[in-house]
C-alpha positions in Angstrom: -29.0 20.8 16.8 -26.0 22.9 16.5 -26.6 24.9 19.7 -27.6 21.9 21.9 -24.2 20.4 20.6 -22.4 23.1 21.8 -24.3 22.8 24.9 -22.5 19.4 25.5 -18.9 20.3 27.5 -21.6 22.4 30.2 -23.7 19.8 30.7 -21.1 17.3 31.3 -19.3 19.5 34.0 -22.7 20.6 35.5 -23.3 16.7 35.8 -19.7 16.4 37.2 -20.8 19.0 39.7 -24.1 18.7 40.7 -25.1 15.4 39.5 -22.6 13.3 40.9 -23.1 13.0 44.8 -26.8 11.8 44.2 -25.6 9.6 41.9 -23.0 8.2 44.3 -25.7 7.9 46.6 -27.9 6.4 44.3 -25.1 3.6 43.5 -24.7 3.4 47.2 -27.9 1.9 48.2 -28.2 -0.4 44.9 -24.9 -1.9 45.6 -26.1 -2.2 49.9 -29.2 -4.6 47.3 -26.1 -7.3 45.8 -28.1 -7.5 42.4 -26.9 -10.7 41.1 -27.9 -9.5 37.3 -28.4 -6.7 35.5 -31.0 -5.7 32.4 -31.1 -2.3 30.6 -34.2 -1.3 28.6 -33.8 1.6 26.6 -35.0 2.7 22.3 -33.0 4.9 19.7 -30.3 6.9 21.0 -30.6 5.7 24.2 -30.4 1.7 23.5 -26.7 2.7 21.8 -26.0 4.4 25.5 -27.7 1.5 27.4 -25.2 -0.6 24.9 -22.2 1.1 26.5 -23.6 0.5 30.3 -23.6 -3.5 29.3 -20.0 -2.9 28.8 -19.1 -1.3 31.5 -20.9 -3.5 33.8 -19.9 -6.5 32.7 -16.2 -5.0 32.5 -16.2 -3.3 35.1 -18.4 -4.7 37.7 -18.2 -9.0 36.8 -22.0 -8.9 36.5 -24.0 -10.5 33.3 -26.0 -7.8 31.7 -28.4 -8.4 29.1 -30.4 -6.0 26.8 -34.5 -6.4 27.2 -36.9 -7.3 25.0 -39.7 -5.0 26.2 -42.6 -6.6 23.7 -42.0 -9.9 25.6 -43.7 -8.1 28.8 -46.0 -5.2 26.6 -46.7 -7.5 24.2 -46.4 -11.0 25.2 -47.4 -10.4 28.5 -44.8 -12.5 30.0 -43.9 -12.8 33.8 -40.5 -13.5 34.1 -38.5 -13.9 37.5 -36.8 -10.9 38.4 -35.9 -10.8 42.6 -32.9 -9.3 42.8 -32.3 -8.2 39.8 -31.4 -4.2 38.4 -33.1 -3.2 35.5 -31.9 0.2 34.3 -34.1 1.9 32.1 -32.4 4.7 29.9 -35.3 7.5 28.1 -34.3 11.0 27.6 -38.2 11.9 28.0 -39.0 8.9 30.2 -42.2 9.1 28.5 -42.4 6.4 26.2 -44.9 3.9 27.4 -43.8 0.7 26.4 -40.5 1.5 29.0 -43.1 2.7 31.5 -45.0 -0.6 31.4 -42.0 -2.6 31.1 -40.2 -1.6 34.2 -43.6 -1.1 36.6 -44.3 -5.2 35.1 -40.5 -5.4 36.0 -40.8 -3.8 39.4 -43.7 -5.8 40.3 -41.6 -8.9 39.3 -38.9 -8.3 42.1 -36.6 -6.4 40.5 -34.7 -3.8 41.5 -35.6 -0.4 38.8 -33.7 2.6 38.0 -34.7 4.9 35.6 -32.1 7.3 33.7 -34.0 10.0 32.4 -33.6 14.0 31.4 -36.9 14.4 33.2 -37.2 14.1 36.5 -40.6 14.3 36.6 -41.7 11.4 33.9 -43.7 9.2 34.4 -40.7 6.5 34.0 -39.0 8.2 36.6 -42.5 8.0 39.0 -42.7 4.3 38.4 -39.3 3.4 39.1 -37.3 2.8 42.7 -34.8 4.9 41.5 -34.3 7.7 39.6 -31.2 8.9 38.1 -31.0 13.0 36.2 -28.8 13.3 33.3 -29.5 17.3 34.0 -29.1 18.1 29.9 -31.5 20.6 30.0 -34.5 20.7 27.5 -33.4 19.4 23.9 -35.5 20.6 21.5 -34.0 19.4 18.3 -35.1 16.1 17.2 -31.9 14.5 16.8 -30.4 13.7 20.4 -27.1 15.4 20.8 -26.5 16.2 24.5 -28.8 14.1 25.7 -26.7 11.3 24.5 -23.3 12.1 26.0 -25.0 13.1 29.3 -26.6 9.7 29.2 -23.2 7.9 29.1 -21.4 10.2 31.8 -24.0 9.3 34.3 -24.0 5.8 33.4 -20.4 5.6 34.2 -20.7 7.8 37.5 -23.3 4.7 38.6 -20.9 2.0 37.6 -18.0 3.9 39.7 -20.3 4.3 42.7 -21.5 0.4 42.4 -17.3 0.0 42.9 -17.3 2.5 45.5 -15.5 5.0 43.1 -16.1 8.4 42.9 -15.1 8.7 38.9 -12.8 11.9 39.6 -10.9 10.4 35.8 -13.6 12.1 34.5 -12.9 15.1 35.5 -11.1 16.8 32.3 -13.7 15.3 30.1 -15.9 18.8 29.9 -12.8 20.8 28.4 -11.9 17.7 26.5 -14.9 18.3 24.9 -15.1 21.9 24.4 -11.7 21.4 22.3 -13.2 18.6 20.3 -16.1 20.7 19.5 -14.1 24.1 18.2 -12.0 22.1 15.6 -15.5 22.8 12.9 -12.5 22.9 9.9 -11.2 19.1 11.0 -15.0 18.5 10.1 -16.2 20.3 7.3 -12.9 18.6 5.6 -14.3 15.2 6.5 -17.8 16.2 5.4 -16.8 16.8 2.1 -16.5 13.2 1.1 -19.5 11.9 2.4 -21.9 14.8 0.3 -23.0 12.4 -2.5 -22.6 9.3 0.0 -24.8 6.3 -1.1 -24.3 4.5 1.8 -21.8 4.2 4.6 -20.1 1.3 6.9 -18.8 2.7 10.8 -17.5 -0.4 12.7 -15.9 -0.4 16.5 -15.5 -3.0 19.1 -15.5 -2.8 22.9 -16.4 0.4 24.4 -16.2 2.4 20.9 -19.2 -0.2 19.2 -22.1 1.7 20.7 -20.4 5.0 19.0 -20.8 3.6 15.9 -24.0 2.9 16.6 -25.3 6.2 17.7 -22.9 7.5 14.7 -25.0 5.7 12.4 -28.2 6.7 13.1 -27.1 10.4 13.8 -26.2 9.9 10.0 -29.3 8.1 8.9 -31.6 10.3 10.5 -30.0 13.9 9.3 -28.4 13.1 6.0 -31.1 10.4 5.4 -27.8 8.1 3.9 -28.2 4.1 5.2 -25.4 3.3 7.1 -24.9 0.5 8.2 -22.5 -0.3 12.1 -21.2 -3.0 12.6 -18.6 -4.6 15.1 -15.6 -5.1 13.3 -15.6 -8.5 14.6 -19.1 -8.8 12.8 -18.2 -7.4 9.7 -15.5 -10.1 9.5 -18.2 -12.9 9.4 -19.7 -11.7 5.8 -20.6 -8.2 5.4 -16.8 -6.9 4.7 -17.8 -9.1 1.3 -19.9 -5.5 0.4 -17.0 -2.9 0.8 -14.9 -2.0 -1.9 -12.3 0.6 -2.8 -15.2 3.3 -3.5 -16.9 2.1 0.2 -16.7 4.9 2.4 -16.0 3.8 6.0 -15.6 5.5 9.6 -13.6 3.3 12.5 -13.9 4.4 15.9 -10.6 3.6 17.1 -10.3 3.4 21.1 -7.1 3.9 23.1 -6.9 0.8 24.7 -7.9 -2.8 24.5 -10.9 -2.4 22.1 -8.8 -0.4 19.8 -6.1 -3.6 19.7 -8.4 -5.8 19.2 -10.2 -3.7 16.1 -6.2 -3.7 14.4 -7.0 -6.7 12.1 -10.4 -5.1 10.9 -8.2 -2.6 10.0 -6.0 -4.4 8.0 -8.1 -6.1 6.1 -9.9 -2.8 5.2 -6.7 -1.7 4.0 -6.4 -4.9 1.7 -9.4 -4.1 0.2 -8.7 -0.6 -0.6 -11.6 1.2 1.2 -12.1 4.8 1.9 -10.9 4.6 5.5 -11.4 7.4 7.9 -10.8 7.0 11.5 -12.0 8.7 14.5 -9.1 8.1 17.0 -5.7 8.5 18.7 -3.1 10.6 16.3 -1.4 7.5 15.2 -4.6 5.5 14.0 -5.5 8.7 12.2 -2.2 9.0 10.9 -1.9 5.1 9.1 -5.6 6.0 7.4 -6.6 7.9 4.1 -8.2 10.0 6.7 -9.4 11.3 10.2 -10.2 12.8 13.5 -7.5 12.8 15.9 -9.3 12.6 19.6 -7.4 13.8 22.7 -7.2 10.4 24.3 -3.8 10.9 26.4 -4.8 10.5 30.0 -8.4 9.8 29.0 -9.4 5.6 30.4 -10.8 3.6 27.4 -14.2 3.7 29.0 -14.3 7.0 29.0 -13.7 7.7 25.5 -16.8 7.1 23.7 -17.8 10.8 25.6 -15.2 12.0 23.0 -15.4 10.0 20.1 -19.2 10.4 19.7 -18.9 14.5 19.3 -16.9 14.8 16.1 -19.6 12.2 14.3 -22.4 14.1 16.0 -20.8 17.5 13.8 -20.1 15.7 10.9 -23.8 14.4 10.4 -24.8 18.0 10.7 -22.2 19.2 8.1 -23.0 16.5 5.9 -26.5 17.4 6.3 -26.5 21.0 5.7 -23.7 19.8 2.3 -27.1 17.9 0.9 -29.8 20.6 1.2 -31.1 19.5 3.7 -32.2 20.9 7.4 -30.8 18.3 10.0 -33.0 19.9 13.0 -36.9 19.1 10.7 -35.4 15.7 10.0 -39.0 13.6 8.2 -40.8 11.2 9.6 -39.9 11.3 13.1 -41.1 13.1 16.5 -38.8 14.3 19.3 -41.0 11.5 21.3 -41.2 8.4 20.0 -44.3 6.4 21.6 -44.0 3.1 21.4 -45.9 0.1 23.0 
């Protein structure tokens, strides 16, 4: 796990560099279809990056996007109406075959299918139209590190080539990265209060939500400690009622729009005296009991959750190793999940 994070400010500028014209031309020719909806299939780690994509295309490109409900096809067996609509599918292995059966029953139903995958040669990828590589490299440790923020780069390359954009903003991103991931002592301080951690809230909204997703189960599948993400405009509507002035929480702060509207969730964690650390811009970090301070100057809000997801990815480890425990033989689960 440690090495594949690490690995995480080469893949993004090898998919900067090598990745990105296919993807433009991928983008290309699904914009030349005028989808007039889009649905993204994904599980685990890739559901919180498929979670992002709904943002950014509904932000971004005016178009309603909904998350699927693959047992209503695998299970169900139902035959819904799908001509002209894009179904993005997001696997890391592209192997699971409930996805697989989901988007060929999709495909069949008129819609239009990409697959996102780390494996060009799955058999998601061979049932799909098109095929997008995240070009990670293999990942061998169970919990999905640079897989993840490969996953979101190339879904924001394909929302910028739907607009006709070549996403050059994300340029800086890879050495934005390899500065967030040097700063181990930032960490390892942060780690420290989470070691006998009985549970744990992380909320966001807007672009930073799926990060507290994917921050959450990096936690819950390492560490093995239940926490629990929630938007903050969620946790307003009764679960705030469980966090108290011993309640550990994480915000993911976004410069930008997301972060404004997260400012009375903030507030009102304040009033009730939690343990408040936030993952952010220098001033968020700066009003909290504690933090991360992200390099967010210059970087777009929908870009950020590349950055804000690395830090949590590191502390899950340090807390991990700070328990006894080995984060890459995490139990109960397989690098593949098969589901149907």
């Amino acid at each position: 796990m440690a090495g594949e994070m690490a690995e995480q400010p080469g893949v993004l500028r090898r998919l900067l560099t090598e990745g990105a014209p296919q993807i433009s031309r991928t983008a290309e020719r699904i914009a030349a279809r005028r989808p007039r909806f889009v649905l993204l299939s994904a599980r685990g780690t890739s559901d919180h990056a498929a979670l992002y994509a709904k943002y950014l295309t509904e932000i971004r490109l005016g178009l309603p996007c909904g998350l699927t409900s693959m047992s209503t096809t695998t299970a169900y067996g139902a035959e819904p109406r799908l001509a002209d609509v894009l179904l993005v599918t997001v696997s890391q292995s592209g192997g699971s075959p409930d996805l697989v059966a989901s988007t060929e029953a999709a495909r069949k139903a008129g819609a239009i299918t990409l697959a996102v995958t780390n494996n060009a040669d799955s058999p998601l990828a061979e049932v799909s139209e098109f095929h997008i590589d995240m070009l990670a490299g293999p990942e061998k440790a169970l919990p999905a590190t640079k897989t993840y923020t490969a996953e979101l780069l190339a879904l924001y390359l394909f929302v910028a080539g739907m607009r006709g954009e070549q996403g050059a903003e994300a340029e800086p991103l890879p050495d934005l990265a390899a500065q967030v991931l040097e700063r181990d002592e930032d960490v390892r301080r942060l780690a420290g209060r989470y070691r006998f951690a009985e549970r744990m809230v992380i909320t966001s909204r807007g672009y930073g939500y799926p990060t507290a997703k994917e921050a959450a189960l990096k936690l819950m599948e390492t560490s093995y400690i239940p926490a629990l993400a929630y938007s903050g405009a969620d946790l307003l509507h009764g679960p705030l009622a469980m966090v108290d002035n011993i309640s550990p929480v994480i915000a993911i702060v976004t410069e930008g729009r997301g972060g404004l509207a997260l400012q009375p969730v903030l507030d009102r964690l304040r009033g009730r005296g939690a343990d408040l650390v936030v993952v952010g811009p220098e001033a968020q970090v700066a009003a909290a009991s504690a933090g991360f301070v992200l390099p967010t100057e210059g970087v777009p809000e929908a870009l950020q959750p590349v950055l804000e997801i690395l830090p949590l990815q590191k502390l899950a480890w340090e807390v991990t190793l700070a328990r006894g425990q080995d984060p890459d033989v995490p139990r109960a689960i397989a690098k593949i999940t098969e589901t149907h």
